[in-house]
DSSP file (Angstrom, degrees, kcal/mol; ACC not computed):
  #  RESIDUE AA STRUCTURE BP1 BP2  ACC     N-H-->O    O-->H-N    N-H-->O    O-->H-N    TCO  KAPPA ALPHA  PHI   PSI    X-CA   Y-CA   Z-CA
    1    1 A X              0   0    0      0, 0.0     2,-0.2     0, 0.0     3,-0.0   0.000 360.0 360.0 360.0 159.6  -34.0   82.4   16.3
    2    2 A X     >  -     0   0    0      1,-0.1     4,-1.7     4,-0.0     3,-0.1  -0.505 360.0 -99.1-106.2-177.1  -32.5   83.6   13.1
    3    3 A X  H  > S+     0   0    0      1,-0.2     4,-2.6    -2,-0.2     3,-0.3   0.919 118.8  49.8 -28.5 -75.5  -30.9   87.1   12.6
    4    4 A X  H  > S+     0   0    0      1,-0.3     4,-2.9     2,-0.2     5,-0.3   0.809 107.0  55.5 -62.5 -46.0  -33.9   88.8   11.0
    5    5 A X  H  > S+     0   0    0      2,-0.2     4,-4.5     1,-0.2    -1,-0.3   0.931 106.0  47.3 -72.5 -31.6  -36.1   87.7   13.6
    6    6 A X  H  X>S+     0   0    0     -4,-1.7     4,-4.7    -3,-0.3     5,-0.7   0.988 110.6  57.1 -54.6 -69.9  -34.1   89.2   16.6
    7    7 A X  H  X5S+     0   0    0     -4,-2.6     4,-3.7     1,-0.2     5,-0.4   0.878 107.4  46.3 -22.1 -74.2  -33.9   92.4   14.5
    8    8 A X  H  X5S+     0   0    0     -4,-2.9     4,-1.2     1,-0.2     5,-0.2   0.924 110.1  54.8 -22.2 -62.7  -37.7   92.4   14.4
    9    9 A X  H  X5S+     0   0    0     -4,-4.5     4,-2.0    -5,-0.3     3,-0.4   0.929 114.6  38.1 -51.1 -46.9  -37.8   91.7   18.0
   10   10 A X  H  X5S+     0   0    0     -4,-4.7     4,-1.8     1,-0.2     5,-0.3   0.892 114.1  50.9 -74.6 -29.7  -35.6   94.7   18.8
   11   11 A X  H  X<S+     0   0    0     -4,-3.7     4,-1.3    -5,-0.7    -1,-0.2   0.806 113.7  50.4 -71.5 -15.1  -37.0   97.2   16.3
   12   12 A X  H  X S+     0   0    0     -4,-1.2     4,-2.0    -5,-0.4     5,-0.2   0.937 115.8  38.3 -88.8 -40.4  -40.6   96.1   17.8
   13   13 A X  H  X S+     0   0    0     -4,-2.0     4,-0.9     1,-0.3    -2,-0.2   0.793 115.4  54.9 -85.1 -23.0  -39.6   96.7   21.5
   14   14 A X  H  X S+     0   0    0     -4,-1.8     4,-1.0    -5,-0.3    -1,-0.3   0.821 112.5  43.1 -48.9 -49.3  -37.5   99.9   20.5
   15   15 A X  H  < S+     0   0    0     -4,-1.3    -2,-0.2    -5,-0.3    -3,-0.1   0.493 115.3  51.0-108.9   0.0  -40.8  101.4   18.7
   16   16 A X  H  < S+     0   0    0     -4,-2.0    -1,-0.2    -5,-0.1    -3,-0.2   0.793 102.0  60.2-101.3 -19.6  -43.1  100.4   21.6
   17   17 A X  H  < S+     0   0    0     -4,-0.9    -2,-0.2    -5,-0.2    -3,-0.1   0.978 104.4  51.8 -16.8-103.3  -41.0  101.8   23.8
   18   18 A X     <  +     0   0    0     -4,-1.0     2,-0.3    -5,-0.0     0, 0.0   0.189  55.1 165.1 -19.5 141.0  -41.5  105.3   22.2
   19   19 A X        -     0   0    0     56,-0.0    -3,-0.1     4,-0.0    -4,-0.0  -0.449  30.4-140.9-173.8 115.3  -44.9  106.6   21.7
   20   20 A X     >  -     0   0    0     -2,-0.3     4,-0.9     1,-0.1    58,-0.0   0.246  26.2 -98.2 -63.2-166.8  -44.8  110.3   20.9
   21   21 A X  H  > S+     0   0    0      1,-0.1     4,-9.9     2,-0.1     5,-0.5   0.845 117.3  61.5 -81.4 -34.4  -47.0  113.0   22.0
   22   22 A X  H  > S+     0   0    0      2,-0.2     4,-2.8     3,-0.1     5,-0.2   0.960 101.0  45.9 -57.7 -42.8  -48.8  112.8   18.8
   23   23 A X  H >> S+     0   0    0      2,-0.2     3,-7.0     1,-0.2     4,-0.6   0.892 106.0  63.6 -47.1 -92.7  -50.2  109.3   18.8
   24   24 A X  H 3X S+     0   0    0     -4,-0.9     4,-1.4     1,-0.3    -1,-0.2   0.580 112.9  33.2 -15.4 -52.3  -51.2  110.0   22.3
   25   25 A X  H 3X S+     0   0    0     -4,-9.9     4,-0.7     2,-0.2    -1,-0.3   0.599 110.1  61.5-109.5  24.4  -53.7  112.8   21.0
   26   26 A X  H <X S+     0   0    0     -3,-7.0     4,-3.2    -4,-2.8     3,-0.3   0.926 115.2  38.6 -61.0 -58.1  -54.4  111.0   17.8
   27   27 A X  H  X S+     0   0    0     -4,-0.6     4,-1.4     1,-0.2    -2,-0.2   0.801 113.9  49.2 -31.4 -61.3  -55.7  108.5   20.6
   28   28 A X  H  X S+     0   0    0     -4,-1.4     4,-1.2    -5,-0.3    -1,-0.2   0.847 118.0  43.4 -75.0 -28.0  -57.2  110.9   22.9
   29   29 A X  H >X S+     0   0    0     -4,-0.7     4,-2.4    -3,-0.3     3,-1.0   0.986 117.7  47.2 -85.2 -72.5  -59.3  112.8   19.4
   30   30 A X  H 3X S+     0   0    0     -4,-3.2     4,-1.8     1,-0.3    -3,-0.2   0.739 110.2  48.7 -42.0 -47.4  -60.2  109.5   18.1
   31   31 A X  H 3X S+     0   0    0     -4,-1.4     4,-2.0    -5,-0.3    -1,-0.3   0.744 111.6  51.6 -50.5 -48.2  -61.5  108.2   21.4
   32   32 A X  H <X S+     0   0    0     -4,-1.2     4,-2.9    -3,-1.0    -2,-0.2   0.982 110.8  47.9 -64.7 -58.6  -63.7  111.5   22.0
   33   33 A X  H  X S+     0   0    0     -4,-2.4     4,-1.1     1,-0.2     5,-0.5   0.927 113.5  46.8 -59.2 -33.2  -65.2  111.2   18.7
   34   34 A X  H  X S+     0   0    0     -4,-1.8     4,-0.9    -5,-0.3     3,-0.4   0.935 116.3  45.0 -73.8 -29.6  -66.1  107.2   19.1
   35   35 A X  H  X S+     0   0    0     -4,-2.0     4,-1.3     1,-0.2    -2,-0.2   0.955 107.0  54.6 -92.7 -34.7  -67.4  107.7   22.3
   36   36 A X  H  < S+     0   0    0     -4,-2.9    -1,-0.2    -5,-0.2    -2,-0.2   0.582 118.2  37.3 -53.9  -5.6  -69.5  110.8   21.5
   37   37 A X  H ><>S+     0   0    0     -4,-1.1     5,-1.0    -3,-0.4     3,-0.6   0.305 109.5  69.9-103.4 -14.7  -71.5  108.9   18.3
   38   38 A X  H >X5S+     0   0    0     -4,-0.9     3,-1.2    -5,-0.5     4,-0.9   0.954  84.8  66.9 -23.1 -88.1  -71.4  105.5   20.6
   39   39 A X  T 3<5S+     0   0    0     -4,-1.3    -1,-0.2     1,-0.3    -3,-0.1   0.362  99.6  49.8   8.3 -58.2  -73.7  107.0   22.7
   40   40 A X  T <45S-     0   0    0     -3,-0.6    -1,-0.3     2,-0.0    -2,-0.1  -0.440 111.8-104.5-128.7  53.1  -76.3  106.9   19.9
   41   41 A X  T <45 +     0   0    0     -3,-1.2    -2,-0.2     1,-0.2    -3,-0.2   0.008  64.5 146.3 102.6   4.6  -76.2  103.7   18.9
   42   42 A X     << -     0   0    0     -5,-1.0     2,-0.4    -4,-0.9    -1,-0.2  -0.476  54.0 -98.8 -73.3 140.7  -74.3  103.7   15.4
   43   43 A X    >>  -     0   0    0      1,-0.1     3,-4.3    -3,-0.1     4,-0.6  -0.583  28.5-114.3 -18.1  80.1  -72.3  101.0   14.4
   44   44 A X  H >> S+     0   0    0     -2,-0.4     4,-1.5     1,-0.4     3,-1.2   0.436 117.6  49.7   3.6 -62.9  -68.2  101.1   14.9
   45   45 A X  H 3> S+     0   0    0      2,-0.3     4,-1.9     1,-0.3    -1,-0.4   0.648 103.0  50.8 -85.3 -20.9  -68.0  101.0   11.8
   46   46 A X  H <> S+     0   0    0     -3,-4.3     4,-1.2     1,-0.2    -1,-0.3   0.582 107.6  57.1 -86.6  -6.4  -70.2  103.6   10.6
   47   47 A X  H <X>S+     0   0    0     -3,-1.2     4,-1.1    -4,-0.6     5,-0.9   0.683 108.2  48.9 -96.7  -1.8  -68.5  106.0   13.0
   48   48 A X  I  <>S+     0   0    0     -4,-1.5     5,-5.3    -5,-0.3     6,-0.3   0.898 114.4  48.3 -36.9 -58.2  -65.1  105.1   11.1
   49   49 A X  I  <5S+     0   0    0     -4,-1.9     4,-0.3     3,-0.2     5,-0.2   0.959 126.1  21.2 -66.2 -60.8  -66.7  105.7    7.8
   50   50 A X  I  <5S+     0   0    0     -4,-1.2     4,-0.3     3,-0.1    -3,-0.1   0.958 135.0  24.3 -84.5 -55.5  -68.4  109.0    8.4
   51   51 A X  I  <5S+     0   0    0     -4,-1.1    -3,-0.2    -5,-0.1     4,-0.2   0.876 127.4  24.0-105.4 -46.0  -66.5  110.5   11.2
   52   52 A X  I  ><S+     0   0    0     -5,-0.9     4,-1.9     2,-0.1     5,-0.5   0.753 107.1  64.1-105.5 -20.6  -63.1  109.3   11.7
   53   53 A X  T  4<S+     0   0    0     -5,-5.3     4,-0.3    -4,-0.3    -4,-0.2   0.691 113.4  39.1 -80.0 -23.4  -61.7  107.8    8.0
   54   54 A X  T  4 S+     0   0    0     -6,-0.3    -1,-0.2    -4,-0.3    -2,-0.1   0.634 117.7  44.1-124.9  25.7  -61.9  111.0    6.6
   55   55 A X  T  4 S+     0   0    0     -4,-0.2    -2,-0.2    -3,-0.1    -3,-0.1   0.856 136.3  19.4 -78.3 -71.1  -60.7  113.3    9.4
   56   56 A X  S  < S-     0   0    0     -4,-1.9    -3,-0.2    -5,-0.1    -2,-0.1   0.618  85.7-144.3 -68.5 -50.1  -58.2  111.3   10.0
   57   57 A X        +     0   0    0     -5,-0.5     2,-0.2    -4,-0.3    -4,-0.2   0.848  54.3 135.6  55.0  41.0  -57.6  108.9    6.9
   58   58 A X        -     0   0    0     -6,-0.4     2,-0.2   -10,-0.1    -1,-0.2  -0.615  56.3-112.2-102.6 168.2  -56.6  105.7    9.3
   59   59 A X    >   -     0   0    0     -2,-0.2     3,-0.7     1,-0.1     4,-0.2  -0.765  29.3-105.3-101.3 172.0  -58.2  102.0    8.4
   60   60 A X  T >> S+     0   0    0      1,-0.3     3,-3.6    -2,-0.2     4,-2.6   0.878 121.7  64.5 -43.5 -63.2  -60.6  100.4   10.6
   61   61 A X  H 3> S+     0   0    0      1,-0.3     4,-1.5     2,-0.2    -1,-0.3   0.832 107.8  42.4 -35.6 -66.5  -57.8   97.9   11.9
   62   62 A X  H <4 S+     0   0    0     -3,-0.7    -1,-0.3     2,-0.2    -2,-0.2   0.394 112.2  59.1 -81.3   2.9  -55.8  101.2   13.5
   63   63 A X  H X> S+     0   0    0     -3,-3.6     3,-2.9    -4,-0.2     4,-1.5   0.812 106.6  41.6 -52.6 -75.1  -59.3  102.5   14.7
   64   64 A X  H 3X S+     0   0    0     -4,-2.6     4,-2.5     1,-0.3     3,-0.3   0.850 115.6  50.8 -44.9 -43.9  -60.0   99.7   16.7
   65   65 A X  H 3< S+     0   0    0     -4,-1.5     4,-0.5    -5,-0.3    -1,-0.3   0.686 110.9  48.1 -69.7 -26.1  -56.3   99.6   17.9
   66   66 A X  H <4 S+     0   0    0     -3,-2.9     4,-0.3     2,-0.2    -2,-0.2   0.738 112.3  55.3 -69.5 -36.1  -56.7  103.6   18.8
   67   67 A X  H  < S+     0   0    0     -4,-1.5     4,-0.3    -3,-0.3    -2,-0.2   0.578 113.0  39.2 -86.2 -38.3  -60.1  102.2   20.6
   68   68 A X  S  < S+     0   0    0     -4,-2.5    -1,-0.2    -5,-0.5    -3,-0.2   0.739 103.1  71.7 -90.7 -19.8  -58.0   99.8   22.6
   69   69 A X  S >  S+     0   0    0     -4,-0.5     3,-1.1     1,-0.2     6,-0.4   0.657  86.3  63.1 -37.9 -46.1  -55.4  102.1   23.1
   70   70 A X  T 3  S+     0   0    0     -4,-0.3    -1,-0.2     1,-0.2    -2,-0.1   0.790  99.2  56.8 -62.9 -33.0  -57.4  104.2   25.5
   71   71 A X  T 3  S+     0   0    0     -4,-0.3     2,-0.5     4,-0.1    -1,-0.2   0.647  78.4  94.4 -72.2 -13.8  -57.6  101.6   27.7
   72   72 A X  S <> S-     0   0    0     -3,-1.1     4,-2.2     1,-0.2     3,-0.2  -0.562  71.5-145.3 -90.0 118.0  -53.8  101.0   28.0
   73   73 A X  H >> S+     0   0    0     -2,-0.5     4,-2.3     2,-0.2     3,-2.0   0.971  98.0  60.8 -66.1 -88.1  -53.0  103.3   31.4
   74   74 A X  H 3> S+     0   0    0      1,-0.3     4,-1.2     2,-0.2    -1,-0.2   0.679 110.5  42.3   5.3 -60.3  -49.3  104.3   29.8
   75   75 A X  H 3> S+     0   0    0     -6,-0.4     4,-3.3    -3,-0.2    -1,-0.3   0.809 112.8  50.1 -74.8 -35.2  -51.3  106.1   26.8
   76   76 A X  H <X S+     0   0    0     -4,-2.2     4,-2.5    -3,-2.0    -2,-0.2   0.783 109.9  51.4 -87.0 -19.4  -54.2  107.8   28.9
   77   77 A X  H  X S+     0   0    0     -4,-2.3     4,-2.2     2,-0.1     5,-0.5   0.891 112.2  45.9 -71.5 -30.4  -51.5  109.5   31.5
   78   78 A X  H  X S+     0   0    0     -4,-1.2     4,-1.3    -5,-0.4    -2,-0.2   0.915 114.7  50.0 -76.5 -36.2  -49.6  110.9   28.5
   79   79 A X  H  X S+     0   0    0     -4,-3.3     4,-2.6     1,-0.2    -1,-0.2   0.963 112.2  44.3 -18.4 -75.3  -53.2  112.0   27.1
   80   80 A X  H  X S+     0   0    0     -4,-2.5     4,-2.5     1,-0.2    -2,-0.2   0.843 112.8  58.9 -52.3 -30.8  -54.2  113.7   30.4
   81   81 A X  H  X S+     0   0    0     -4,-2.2     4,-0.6     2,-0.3    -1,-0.2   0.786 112.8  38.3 -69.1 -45.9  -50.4  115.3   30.3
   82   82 A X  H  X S+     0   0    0     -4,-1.3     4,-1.0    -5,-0.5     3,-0.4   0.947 109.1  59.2 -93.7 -26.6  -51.1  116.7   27.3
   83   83 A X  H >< S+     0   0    0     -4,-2.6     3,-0.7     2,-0.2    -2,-0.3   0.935 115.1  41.6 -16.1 -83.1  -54.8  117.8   28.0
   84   84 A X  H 3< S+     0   0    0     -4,-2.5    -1,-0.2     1,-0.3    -2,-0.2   0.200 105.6  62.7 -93.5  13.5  -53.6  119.7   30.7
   85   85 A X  H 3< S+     0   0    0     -4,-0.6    -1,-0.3    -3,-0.4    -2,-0.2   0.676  96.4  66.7 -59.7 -53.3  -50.2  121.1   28.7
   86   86 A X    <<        0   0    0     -4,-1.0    -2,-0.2    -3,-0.7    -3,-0.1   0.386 360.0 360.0 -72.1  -7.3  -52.6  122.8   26.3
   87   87 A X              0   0    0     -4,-0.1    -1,-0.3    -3,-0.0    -3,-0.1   0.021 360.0 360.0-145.8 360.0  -54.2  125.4   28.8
C-alpha cells in the first residue's frame, strides 16, 4: 500500500471511531420523521424532498445512510442515551 492510502485508512478508522452526540440525534430526528410518513405510503424519496432536505439540507445518499444508521446497535444506544439525557 502506498503512503496516502494508509493515511486514508487511519483517518477513516479514526473518524468512525468517533461519532458525536450530534450525529446520533441527527440519526434519531431523521429516523422519526422517515418512519412517521413511511407509514403512509410515500416514497423515500418524496419524504427526503418534502420533509427532510429542507429541515435538514442533507442529500438523499446521507439520508439513506442516516436510514441505515438506525440499525447499527453502537448508534441506537447513544440515541436512547441521549433521549433519556434530555428529561
Amino acid at each position: 500500500m502506498s503512503v496516502f492510502c494508509l493515511f486514508l485508512r487511519k483517518h477513516f478508522l479514526q473518524t468512525m471511531a468517533f461519532i458525536g452526540c450530534s450525529y446520533a440525534k441527527r440519526v434519531v430526528e431523521v429516523n422519526r420523521i422517515y418512519d412517521e410518513y413511511s407509514r403512509t405510503g410515500l416514497p423515500n424519496r418524496t419524504i427526503w424532498r418534502k420533509y427532510i432536505w429542507p429541515v435538514y439540507g442533507i442529500s438523499e445518499k446521507t439520508f439513506y445512510n442516516y436510514i441505515n444508521a438506525a440499525a447499527n446497535p453502537a448508534i441506537a444506544a447513544k440515541g436512547e442515551a441521549l433521549q433519556l439525557s434530555l428529561f
